[in-house]
N, CA, C and O atoms as a DFTB+ gen file, in Angstrom:
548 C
 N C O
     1  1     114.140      90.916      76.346
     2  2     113.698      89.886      75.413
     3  2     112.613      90.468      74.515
     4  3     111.647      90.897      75.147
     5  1     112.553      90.566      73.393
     6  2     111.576      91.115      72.394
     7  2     110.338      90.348      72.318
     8  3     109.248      90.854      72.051
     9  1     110.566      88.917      72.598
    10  2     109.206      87.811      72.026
    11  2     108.318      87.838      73.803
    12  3     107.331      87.199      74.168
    13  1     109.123      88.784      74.529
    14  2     108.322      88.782      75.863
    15  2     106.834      89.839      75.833
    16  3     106.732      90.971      75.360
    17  1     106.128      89.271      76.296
    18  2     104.812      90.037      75.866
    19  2     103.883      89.973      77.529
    20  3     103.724      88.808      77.894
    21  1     103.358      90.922      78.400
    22  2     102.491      90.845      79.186
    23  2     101.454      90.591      79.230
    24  3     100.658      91.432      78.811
    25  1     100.849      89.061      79.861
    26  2      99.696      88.619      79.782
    27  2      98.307      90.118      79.932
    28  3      98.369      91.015      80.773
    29  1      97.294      89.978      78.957
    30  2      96.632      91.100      78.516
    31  2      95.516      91.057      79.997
    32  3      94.650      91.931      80.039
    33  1      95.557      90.485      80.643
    34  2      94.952      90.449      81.969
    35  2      95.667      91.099      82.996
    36  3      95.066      91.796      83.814
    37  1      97.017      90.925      83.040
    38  2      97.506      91.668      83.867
    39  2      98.213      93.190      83.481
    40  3      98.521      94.040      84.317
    41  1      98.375      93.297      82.095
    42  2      98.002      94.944      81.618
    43  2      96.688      95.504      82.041
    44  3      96.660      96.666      82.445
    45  1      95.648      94.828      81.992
    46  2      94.444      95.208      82.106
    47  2      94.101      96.236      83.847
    48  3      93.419      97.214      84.153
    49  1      95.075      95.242      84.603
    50  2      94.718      95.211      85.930
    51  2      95.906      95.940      87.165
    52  3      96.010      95.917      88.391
    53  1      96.451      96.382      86.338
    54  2      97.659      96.747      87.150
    55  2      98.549      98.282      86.391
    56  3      98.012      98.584      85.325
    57  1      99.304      98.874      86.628
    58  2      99.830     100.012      86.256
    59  2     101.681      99.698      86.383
    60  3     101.989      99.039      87.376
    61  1     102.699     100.071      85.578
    62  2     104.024      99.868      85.670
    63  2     104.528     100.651      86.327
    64  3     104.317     101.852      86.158
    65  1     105.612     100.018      87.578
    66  2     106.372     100.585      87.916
    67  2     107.265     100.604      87.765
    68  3     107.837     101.528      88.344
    69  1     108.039      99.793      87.022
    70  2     109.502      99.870      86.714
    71  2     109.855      98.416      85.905
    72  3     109.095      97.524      85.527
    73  1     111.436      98.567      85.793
    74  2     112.048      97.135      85.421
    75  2     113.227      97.283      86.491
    76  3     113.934      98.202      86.905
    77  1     113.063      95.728      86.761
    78  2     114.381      95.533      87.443
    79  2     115.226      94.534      86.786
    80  3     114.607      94.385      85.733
    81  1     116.317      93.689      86.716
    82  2     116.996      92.975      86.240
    83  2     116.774      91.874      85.207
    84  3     117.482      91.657      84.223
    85  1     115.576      91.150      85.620
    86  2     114.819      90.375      85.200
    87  2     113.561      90.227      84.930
    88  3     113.054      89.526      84.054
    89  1     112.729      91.352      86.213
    90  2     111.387      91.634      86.378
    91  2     110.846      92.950      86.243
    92  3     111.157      94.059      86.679
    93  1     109.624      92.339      85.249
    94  2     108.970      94.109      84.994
    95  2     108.242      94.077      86.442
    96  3     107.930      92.973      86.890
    97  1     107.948      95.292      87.219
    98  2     107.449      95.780      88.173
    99  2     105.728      96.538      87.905
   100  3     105.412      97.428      87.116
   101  1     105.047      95.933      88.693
   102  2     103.427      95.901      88.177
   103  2     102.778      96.552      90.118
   104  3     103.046      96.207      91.269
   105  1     101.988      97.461      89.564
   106  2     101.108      97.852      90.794
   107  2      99.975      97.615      90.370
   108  3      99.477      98.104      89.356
   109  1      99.228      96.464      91.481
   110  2      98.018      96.472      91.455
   111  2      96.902      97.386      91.320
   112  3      97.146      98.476      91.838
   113  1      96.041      97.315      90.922
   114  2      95.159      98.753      90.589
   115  2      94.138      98.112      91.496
   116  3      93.188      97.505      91.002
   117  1      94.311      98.233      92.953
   118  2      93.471      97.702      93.648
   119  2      93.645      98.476      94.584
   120  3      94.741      98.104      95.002
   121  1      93.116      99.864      95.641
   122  2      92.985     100.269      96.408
   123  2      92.669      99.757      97.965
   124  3      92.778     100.565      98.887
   125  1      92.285      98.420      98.205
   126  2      92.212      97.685      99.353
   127  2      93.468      97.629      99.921
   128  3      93.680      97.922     101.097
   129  1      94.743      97.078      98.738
   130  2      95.628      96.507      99.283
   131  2      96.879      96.610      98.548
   132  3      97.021      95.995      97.491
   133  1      97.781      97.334      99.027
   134  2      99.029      97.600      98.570
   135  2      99.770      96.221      97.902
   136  3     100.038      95.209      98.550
   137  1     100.015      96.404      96.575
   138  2      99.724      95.082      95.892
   139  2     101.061      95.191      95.106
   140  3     100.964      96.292      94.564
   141  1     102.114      94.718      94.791
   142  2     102.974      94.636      93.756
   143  2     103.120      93.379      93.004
   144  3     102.930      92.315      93.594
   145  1     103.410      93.397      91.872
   146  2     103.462      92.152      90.949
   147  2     104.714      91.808      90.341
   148  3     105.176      92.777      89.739
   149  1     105.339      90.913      90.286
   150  2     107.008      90.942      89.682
   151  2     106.899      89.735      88.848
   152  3     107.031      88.602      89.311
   153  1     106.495      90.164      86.777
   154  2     106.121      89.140      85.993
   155  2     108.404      89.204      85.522
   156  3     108.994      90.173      85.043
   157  1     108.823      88.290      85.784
   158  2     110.119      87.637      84.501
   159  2     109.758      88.311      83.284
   160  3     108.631      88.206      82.800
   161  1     110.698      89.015      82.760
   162  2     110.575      89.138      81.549
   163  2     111.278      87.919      80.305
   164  3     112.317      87.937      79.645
   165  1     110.318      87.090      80.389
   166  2     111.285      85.931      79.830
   167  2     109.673      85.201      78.596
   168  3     108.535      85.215      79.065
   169  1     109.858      84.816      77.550
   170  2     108.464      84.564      76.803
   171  2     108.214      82.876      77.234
   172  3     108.996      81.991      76.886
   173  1     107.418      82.721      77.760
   174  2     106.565      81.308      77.813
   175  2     106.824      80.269      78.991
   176  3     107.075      79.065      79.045
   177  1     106.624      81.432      80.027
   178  2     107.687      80.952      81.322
   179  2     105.765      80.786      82.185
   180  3     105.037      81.624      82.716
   181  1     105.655      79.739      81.999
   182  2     104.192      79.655      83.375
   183  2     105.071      78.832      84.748
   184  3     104.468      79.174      85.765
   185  1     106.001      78.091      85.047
   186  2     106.376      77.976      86.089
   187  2     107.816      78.319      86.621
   188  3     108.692      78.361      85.757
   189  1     108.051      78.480      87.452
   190  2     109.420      78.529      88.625
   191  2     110.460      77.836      87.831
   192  3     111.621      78.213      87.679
   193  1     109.864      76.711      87.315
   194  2     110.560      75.203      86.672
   195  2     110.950      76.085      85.408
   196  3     112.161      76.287      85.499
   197  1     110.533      76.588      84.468
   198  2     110.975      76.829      83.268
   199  2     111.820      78.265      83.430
   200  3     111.746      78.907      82.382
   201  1     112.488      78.839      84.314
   202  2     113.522      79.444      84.166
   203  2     114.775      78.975      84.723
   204  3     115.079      78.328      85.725
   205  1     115.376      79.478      83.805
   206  2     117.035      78.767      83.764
   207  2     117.111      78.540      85.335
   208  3     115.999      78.479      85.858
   209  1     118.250      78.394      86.239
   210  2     118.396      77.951      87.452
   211  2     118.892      79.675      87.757
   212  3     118.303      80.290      88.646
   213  1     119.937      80.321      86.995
   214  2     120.292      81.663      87.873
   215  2     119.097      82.828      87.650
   216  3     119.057      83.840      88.351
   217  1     118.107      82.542      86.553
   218  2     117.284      82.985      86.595
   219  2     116.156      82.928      87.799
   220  3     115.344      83.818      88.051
   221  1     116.287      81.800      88.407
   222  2     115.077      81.743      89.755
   223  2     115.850      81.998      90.589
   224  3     115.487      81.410      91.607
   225  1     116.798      82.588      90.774
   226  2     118.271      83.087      91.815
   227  2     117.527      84.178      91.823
   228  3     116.997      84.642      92.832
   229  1     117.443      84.701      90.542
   230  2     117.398      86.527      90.433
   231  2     116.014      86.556      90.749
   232  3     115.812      87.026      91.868
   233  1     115.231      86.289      90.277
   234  2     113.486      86.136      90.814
   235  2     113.131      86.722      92.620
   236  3     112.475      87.520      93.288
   237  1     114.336      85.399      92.700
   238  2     113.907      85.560      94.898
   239  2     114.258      86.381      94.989
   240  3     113.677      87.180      95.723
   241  1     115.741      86.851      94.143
   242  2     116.265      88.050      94.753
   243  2     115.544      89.648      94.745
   244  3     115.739      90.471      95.639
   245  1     114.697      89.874      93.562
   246  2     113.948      90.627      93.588
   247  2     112.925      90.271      94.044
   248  3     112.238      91.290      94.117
   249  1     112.479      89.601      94.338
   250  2     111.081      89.337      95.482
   251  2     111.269      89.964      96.973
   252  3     110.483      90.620      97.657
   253  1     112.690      89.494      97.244
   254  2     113.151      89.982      98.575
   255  2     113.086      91.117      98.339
   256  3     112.538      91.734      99.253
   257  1     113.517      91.962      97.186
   258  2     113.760      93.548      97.178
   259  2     112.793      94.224      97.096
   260  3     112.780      95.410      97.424
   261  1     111.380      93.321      96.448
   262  2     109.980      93.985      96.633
   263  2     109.485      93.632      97.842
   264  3     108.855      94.579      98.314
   265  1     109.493      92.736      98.511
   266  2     109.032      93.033     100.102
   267  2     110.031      94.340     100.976
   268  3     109.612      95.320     101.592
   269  1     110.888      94.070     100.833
   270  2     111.497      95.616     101.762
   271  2     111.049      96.803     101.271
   272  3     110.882      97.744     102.046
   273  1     110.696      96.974      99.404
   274  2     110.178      97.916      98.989
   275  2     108.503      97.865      99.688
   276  3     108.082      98.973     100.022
   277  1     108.000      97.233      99.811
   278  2     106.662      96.877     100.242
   279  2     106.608      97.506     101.691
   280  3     105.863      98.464     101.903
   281  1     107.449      96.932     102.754
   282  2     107.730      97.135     104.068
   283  2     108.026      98.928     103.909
   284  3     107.527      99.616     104.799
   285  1     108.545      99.402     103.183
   286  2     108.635     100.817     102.976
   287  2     107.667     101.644     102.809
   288  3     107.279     102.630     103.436
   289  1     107.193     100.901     101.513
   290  2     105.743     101.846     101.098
   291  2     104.473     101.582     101.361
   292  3     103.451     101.820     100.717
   293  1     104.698     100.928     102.645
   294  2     102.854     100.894     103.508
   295  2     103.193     100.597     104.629
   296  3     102.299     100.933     105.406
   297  1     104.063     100.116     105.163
   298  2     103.985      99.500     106.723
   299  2     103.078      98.826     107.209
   300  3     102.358      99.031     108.186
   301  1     103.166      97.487     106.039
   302  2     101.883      96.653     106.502
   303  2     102.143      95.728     107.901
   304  3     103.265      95.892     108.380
   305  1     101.354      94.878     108.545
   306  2     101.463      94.391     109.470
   307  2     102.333      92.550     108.759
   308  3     102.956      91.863     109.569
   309  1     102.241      92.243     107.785
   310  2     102.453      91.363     107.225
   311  2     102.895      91.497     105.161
   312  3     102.680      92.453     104.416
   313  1     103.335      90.565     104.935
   314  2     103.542      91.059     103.585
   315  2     103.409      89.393     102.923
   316  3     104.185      88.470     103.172
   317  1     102.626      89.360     102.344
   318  2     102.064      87.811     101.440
   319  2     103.264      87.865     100.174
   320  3     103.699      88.815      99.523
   321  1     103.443      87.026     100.159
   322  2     104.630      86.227      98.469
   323  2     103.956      85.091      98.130
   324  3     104.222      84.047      98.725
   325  1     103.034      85.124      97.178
   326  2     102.231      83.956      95.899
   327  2     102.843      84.178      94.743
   328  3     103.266      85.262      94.344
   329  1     102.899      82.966      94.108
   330  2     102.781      82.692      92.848
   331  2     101.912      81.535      92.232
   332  3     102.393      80.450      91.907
   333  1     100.195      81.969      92.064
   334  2      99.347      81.221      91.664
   335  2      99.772      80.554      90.279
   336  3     100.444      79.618      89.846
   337  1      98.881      81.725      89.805
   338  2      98.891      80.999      88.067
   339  2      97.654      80.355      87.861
   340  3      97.700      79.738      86.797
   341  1      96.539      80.236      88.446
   342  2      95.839      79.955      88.059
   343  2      94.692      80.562      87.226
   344  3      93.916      79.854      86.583
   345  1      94.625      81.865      87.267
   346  2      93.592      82.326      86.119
   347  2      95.006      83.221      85.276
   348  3      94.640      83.754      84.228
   349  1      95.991      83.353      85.502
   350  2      96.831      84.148      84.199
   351  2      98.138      83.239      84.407
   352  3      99.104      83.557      85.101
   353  1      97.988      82.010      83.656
   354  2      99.076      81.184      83.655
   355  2     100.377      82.210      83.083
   356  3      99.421      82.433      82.340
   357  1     101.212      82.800      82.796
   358  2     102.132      83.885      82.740
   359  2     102.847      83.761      83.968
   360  3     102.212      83.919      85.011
   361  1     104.365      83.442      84.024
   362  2     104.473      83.545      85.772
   363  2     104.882      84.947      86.079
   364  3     105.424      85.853      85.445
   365  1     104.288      84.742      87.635
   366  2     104.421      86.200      88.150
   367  2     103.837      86.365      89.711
   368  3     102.645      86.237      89.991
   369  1     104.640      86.600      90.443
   370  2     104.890      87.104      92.031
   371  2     104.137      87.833      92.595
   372  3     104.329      89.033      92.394
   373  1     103.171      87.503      93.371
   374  2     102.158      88.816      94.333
   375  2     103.266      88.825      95.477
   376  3     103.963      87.931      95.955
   377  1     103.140      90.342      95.755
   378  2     103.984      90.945      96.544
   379  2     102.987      91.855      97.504
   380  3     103.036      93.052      97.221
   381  1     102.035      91.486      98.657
   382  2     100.909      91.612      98.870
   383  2     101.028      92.933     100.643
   384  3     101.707      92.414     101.529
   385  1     100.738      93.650     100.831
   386  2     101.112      94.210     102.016
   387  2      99.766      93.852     102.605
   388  3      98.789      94.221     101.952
   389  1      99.547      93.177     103.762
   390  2      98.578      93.190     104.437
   391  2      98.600      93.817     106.186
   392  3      99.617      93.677     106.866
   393  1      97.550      94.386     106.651
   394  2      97.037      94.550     107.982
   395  2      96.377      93.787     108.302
   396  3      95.731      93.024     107.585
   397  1      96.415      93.850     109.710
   398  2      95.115      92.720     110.496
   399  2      94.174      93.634     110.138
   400  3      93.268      92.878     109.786
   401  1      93.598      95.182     109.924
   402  2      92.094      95.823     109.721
   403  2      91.568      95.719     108.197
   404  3      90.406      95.908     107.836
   405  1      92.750      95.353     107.318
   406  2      92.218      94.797     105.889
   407  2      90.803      94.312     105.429
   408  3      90.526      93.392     106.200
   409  1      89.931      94.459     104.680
   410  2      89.142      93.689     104.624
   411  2      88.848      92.005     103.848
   412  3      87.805      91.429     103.539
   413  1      90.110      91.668     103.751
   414  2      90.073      90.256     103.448
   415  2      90.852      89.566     105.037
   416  3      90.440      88.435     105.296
   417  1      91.547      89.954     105.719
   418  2      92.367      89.583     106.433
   419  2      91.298      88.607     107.688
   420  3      90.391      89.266     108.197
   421  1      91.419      87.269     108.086
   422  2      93.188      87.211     108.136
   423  2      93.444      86.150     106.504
   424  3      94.460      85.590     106.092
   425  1      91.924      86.235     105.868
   426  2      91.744      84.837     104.455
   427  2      92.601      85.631     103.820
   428  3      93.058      86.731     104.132
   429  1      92.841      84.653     102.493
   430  2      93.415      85.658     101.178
   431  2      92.761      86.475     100.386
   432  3      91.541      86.490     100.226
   433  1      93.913      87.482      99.645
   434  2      93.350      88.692      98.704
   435  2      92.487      88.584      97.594
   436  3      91.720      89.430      97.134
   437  1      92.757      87.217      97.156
   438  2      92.267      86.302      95.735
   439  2      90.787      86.301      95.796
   440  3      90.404      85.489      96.638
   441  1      89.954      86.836      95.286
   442  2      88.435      86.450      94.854
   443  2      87.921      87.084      96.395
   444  3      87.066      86.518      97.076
   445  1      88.441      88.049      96.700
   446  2      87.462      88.516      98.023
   447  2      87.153      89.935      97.523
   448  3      88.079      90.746      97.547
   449  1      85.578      90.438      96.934
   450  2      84.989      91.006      96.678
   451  2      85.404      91.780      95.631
   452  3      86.600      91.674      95.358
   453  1      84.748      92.533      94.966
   454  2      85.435      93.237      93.640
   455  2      86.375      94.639      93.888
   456  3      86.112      95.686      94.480
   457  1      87.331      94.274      93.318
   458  2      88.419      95.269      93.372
   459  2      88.176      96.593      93.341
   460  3      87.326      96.975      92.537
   461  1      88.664      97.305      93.953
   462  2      88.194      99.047      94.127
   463  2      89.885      99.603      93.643
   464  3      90.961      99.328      94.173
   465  1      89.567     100.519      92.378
   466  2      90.717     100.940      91.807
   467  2      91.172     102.434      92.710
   468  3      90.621     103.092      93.591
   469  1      91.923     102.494      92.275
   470  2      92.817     104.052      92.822
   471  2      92.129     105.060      92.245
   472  3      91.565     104.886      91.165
   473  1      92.094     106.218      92.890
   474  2      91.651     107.462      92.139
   475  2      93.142     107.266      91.206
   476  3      94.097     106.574      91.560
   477  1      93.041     108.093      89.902
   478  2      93.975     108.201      88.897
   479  2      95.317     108.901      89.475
   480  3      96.457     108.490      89.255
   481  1      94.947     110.122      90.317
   482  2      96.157     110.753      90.807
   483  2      96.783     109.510      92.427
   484  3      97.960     109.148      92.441
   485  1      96.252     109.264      93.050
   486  2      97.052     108.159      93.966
   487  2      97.516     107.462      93.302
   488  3      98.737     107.385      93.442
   489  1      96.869     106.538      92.191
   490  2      97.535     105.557      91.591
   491  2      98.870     105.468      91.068
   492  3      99.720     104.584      91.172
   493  1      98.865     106.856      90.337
   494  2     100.150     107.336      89.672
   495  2     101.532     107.664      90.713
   496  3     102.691     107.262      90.610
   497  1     100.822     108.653      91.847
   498  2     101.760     108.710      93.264
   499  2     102.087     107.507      93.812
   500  3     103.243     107.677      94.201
   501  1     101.783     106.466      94.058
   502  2     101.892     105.096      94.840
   503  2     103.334     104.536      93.847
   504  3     104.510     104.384      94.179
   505  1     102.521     104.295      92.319
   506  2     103.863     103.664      91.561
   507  2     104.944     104.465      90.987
   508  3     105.851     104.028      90.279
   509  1     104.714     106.059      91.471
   510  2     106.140     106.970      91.455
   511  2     106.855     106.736      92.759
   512  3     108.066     106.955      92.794
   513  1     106.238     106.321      93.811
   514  2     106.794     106.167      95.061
   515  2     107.421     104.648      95.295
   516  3     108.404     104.345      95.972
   517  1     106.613     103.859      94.585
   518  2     107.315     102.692      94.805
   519  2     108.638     102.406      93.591
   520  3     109.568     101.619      93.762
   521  1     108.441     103.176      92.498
   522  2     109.728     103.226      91.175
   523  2     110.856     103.888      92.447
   524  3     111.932     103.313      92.603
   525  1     110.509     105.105      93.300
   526  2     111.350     105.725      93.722
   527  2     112.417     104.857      94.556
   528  3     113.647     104.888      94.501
   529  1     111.456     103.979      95.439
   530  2     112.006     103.298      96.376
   531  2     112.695     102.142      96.178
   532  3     113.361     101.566      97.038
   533  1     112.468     101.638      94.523
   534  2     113.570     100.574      94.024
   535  2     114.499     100.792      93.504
   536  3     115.298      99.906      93.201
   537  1     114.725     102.416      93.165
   538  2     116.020     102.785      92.288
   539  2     116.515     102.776      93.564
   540  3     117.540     102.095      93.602
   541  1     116.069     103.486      95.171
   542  2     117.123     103.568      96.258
   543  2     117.738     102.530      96.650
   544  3     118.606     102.535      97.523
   545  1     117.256     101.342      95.910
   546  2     116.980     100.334      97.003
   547  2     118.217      99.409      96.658
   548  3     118.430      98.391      97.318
């Protein structure tokens, strides 16, 4: 879609890993917590409700495909699926890997202390590893 544009908050905050069918693929730039983001590429979509019906087909379906990608690329003890919207109305999927030794755990990831980014070279390895693991996937 051309008139699709990424909320400038979540460019700000995250690094690309890919496209999948429907969804651009977003890594958190947050070093706590193995973080993936799956925004619709669709323009002016803030809820679940405003995509077509086979469009929220394809959504779960890549949600499911980013948790197994998730379950791959950390072996978390748990794996969180939100869709807030409350500070970047834009819709879009946390795809969250958590441990019980986490330091937000067992509360949520949301507003628990300030984000600690990736050194530049992990960052880049994490979302070559996770692009890798959705083309296998």
């Amino acid at each position: 879609m051309t008139d699709f544009t990424l909320d400038p908050r979540l460019c700000a905050d995250t690094v690309p890993v890919g496209d999948l069918g429907l969804c651009s693929v977003l890594l958190m730039d947050d070093a706590r917590f193995p973080w993936l983001i799956l925004v619709p590429r669709r323009a002016g979509v803030s809820e679940l409700t405003d995509l077509a019906p086979e469009e929220s087909g394809a959504l779960w379906r890549e949600v499911r495909l980013a948790v197994g990608v998730m379950q791959a690329l950390a072996k978390p003890d748990k794996v969180n699926v939100a869709a807030l919207g409350n500070v970047v109305a834009q819709m879009h999927v946390h795809v969250v890997g958590r441990f019980l030794s986490d330091p937000a755990w067992p509360g949520p990831v949301w507003g628990f202390e300030a984000a600690k980014p990736y050194p530049h070279h992990a960052r880049a390895q994490l979302a070559e590893r996770a692009g890798a693991l959705f083309a296998a996937a």
